[in-house]
Backbone bond lengths (Angstrom), bond angles and torsions (degrees), N, CA, C in turn:
res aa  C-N    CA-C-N  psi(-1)  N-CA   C-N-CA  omega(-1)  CA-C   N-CA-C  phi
1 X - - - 1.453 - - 1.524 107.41 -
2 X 1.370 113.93 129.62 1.181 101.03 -152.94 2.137 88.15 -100.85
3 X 1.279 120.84 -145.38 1.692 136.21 -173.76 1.621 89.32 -82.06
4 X 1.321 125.99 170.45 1.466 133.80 155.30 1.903 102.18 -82.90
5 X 1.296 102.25 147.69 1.434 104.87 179.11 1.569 106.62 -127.85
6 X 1.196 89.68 119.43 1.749 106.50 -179.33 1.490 116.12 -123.78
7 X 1.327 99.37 132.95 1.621 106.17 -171.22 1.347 94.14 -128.80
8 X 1.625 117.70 130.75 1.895 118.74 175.00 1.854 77.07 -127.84
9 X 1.570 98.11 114.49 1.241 110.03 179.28 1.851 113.51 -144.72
10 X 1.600 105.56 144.80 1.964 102.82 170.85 1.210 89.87 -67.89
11 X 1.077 153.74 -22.44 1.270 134.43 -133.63 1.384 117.51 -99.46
12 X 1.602 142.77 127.03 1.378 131.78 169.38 1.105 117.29 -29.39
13 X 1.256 142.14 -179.58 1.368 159.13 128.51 1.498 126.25 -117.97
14 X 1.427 118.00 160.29 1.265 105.57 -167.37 1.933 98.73 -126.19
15 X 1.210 89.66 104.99 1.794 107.00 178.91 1.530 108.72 -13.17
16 X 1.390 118.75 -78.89 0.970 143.89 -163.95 2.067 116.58 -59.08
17 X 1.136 125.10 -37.05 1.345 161.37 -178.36 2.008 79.31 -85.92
18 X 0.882 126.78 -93.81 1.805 122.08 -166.72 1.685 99.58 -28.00
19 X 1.802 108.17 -72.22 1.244 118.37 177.11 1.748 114.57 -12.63
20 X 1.665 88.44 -75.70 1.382 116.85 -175.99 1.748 113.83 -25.38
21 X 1.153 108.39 -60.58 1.628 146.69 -178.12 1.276 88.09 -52.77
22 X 1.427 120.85 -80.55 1.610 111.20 -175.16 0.994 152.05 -32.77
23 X 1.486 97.06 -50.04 1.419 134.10 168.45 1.236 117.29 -60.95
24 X 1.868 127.74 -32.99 1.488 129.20 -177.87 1.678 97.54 -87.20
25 X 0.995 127.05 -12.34 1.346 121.33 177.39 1.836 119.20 -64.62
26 X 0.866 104.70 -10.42 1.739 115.02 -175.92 1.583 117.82 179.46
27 X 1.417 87.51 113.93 1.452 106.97 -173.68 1.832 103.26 -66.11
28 X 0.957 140.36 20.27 1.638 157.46 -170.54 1.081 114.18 -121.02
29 X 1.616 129.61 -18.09 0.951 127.12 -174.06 1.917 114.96 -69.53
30 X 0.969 130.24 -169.40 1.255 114.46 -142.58 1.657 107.39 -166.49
31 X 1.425 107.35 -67.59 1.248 131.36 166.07 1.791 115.14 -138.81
32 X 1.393 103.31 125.33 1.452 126.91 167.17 1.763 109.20 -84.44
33 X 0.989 132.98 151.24 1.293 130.98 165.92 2.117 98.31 -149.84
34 X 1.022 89.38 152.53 1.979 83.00 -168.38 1.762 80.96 -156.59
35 X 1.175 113.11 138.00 1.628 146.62 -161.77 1.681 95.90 -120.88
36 X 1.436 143.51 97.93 1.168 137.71 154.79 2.220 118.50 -81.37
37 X 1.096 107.18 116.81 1.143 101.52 174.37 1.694 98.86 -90.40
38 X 1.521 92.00 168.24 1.845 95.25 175.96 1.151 109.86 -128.07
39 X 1.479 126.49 -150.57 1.279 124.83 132.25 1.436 124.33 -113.44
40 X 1.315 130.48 143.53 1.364 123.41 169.99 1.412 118.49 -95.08
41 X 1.332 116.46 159.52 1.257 139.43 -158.68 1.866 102.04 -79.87
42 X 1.320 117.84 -24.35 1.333 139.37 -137.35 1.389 117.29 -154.67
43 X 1.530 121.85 102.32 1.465 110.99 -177.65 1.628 92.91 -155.34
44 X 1.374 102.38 157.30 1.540 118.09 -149.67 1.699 117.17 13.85
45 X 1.521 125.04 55.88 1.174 117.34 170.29 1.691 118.67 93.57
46 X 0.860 89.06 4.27 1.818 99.79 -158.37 1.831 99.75 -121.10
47 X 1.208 123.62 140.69 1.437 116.48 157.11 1.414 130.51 -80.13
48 X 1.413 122.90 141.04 1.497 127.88 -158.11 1.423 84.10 -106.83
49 X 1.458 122.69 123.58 1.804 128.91 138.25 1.239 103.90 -80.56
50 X 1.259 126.83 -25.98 1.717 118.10 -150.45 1.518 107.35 -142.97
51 X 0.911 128.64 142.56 2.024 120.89 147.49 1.435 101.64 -125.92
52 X 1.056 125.81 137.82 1.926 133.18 164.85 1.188 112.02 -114.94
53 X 1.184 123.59 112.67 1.328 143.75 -178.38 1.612 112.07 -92.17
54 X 1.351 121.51 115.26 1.019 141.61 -178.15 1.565 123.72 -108.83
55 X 1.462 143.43 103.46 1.106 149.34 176.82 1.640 118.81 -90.27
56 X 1.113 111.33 168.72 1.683 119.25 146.75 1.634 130.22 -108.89
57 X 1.281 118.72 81.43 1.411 115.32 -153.10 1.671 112.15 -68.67
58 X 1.259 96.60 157.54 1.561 117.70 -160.65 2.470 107.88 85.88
59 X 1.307 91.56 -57.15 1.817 90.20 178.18 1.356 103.04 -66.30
60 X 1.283 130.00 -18.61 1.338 119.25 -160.21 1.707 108.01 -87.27
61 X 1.802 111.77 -35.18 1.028 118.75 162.59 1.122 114.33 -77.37
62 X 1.086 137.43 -17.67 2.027 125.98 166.33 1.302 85.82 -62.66
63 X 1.025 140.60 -74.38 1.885 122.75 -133.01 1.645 105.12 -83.36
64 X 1.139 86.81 -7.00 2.043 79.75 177.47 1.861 86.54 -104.06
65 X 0.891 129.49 -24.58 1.715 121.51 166.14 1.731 95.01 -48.43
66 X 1.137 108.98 -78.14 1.150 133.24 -168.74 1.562 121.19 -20.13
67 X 1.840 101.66 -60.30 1.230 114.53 168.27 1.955 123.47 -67.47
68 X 0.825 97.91 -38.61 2.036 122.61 167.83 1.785 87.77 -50.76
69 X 0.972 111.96 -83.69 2.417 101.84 178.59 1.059 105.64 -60.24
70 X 0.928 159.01 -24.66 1.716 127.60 145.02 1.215 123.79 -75.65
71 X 1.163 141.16 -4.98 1.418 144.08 144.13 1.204 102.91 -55.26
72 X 1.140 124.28 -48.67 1.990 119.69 -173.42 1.586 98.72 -94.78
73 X 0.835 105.54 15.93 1.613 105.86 173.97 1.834 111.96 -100.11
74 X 1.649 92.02 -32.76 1.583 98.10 -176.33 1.149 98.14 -108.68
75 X 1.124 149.27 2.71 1.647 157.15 155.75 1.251 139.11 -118.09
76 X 1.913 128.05 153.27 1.429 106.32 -162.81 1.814 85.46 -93.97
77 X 1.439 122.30 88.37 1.444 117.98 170.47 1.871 94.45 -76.69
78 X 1.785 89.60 169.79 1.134 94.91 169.02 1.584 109.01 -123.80
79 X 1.517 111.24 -18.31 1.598 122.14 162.74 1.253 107.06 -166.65
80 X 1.326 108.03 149.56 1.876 119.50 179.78 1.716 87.65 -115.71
81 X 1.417 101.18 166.23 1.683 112.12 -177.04 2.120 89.14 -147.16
82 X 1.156 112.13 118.66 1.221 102.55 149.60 1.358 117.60 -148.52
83 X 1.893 102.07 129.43 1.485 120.44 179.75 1.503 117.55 -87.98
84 X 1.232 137.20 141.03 1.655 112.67 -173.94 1.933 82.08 -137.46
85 X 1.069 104.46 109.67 1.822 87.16 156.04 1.398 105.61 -93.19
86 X 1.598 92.90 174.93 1.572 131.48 -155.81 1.892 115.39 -157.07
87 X 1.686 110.19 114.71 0.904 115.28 172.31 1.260 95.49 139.72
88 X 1.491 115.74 -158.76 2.030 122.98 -157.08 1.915 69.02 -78.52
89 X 1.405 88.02 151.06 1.593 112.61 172.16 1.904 109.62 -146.96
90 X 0.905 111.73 135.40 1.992 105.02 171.28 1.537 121.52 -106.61
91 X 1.060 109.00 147.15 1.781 104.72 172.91 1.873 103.96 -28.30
92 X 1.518 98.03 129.86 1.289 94.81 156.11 1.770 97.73 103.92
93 X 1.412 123.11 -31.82 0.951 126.07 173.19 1.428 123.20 -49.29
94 X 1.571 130.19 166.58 1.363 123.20 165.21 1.622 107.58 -94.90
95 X 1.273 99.43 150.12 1.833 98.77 -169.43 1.584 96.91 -126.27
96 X 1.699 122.53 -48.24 1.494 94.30 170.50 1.612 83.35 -155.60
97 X 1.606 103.46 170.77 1.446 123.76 -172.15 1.750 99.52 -141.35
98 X 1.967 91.06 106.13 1.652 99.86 149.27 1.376 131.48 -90.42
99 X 1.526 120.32 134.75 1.314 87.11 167.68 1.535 99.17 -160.69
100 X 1.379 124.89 149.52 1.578 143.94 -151.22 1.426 101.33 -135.99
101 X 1.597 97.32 137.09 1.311 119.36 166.40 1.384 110.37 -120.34
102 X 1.551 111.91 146.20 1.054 112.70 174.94 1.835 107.20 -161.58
103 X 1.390 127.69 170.18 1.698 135.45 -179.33 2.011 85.67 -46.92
104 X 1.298 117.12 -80.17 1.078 137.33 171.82 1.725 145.25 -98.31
105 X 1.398 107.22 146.22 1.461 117.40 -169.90 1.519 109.02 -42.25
106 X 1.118 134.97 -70.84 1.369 122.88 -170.72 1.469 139.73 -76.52
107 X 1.360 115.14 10.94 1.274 147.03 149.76 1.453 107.15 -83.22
108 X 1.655 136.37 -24.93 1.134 146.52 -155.62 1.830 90.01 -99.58
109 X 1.125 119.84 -69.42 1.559 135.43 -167.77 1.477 102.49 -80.21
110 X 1.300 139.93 -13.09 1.078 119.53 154.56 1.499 135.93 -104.12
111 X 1.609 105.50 22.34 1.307 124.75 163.90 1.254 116.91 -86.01
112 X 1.790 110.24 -51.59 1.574 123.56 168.53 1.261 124.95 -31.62
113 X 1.836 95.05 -53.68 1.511 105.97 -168.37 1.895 92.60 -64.98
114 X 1.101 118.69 -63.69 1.343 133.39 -172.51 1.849 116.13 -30.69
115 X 1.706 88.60 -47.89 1.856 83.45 169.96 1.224 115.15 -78.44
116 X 1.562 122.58 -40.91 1.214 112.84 -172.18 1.875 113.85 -67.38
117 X 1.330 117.19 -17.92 1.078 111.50 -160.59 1.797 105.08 -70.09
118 X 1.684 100.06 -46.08 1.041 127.58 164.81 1.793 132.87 -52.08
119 X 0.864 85.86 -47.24 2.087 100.73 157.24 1.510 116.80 -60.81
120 X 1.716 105.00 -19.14 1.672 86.34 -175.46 1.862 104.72 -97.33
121 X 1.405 111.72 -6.60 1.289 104.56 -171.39 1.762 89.62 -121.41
122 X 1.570 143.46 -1.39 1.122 111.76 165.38 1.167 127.19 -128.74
123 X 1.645 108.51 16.15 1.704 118.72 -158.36 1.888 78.28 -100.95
124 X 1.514 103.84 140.38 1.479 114.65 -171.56 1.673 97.36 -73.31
125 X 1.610 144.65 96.69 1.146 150.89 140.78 0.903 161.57 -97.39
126 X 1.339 146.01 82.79 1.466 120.63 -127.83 1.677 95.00 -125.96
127 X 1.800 96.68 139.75 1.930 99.10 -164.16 1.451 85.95 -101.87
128 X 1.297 112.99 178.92 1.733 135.49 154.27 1.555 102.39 -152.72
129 X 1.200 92.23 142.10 1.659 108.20 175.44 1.060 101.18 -113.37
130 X 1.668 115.61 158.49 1.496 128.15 171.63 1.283 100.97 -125.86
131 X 1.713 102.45 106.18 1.793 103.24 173.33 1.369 104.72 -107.18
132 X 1.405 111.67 -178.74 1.385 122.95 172.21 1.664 95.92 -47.99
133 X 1.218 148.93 -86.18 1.256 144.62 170.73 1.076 152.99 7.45
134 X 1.988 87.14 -30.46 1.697 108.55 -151.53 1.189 134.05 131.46
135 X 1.397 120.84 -170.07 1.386 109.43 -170.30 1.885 92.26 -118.88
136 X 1.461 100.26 153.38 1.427 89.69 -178.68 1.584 113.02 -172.11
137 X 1.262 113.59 125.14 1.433 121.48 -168.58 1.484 106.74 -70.24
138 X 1.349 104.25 141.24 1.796 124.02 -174.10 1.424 94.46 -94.82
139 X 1.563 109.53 122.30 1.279 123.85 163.43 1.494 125.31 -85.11
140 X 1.100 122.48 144.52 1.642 126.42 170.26 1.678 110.74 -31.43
141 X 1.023 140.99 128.87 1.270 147.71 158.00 1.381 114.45 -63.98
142 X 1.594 108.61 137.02 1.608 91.42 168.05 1.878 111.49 -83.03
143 X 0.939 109.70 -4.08 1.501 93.19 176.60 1.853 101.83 -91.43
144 X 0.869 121.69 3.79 1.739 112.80 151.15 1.440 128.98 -76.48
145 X 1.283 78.81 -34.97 2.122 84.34 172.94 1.588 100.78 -91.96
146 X 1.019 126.13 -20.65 1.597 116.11 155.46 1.638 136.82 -43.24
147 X 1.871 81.77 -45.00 1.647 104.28 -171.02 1.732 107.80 -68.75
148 X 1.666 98.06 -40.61 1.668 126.54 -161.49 1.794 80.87 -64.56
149 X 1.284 123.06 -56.35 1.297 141.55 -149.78 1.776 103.80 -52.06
150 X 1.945 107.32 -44.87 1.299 92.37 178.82 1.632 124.03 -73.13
151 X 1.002 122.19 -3.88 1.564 129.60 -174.93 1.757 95.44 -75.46
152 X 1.125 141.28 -58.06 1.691 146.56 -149.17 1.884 88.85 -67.93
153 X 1.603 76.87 117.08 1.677 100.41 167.71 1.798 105.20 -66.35
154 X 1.914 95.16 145.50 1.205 114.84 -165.62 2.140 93.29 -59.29
């Protein structure tokens, strides 16, 4: 099991090239699973030109570290990868990339789901959209802390 790898970057990434990387790291690996977020065009009713993604660098990579060891804490992973960009982004853009290795698939896909679910309600991020309207900060959803909600031991 190798470190968690976290990248808070402007920069694209290219899906396939991350994969790639993962996958040469251990000939054991088994199943890959990789989570692309985007951006949408469209959120609560309103049209999106823009989202700006705002971090706190250095805290922002602890808590997505953070969440990546307890993912391998509750699973036999063999590596997690998570990229998150930050800054002006447009519909259609890539916004972050999970992705888990493991011997097998369902140890693989229920880590993914697990970081990402967890990244949207505890990794420090803060969006703004630019709609026809205005500019306007994206609040936590309650169906994220729903999602986060089924993981917490009884």
């Amino acid at each position: 099991m190798t470190a968690p790898c976290v990248r808070v970057q402007s920069a694209d990434f290219d899906l396939s090239e991350e994969v790639a990387q993962l996958r040469r790291r251990n000939p054991k690996v088994g199943a890959v699973v990789a989570f692309v977020g985007t951006v949408r065009d469209m959120n609560e009713g309103a049209s999106v030109a823009e989202m700006e993604l705002e971090h706190y660098p250095g805290m922002t990579e602890q808590s997505i570290e953070a969440i990546i060891v307890q993912a391998k804490a509750r699973w036999p992973l063999f590596d997690a990868l998570v990229i998150h960009r930050v800054g002006p982004l447009k519909p259609m853009d890539q916004i972050v990339l999970v992705a888990t290795t493991a011997a097998h698939r369902g140890e693989a896909f229920a880590a993914c789901e697990f970081i990402i679910d967890y990244l949207k309600i505890d990794a420090p991020f803060w969006k703004k959209e630019q709609t026809p309207q205005g500019a306007r900060w994206v609040d936590a959803r309650v169906s994220d802390a729903d999602a986060m909600a089924k993981w917490q031991l009884p």
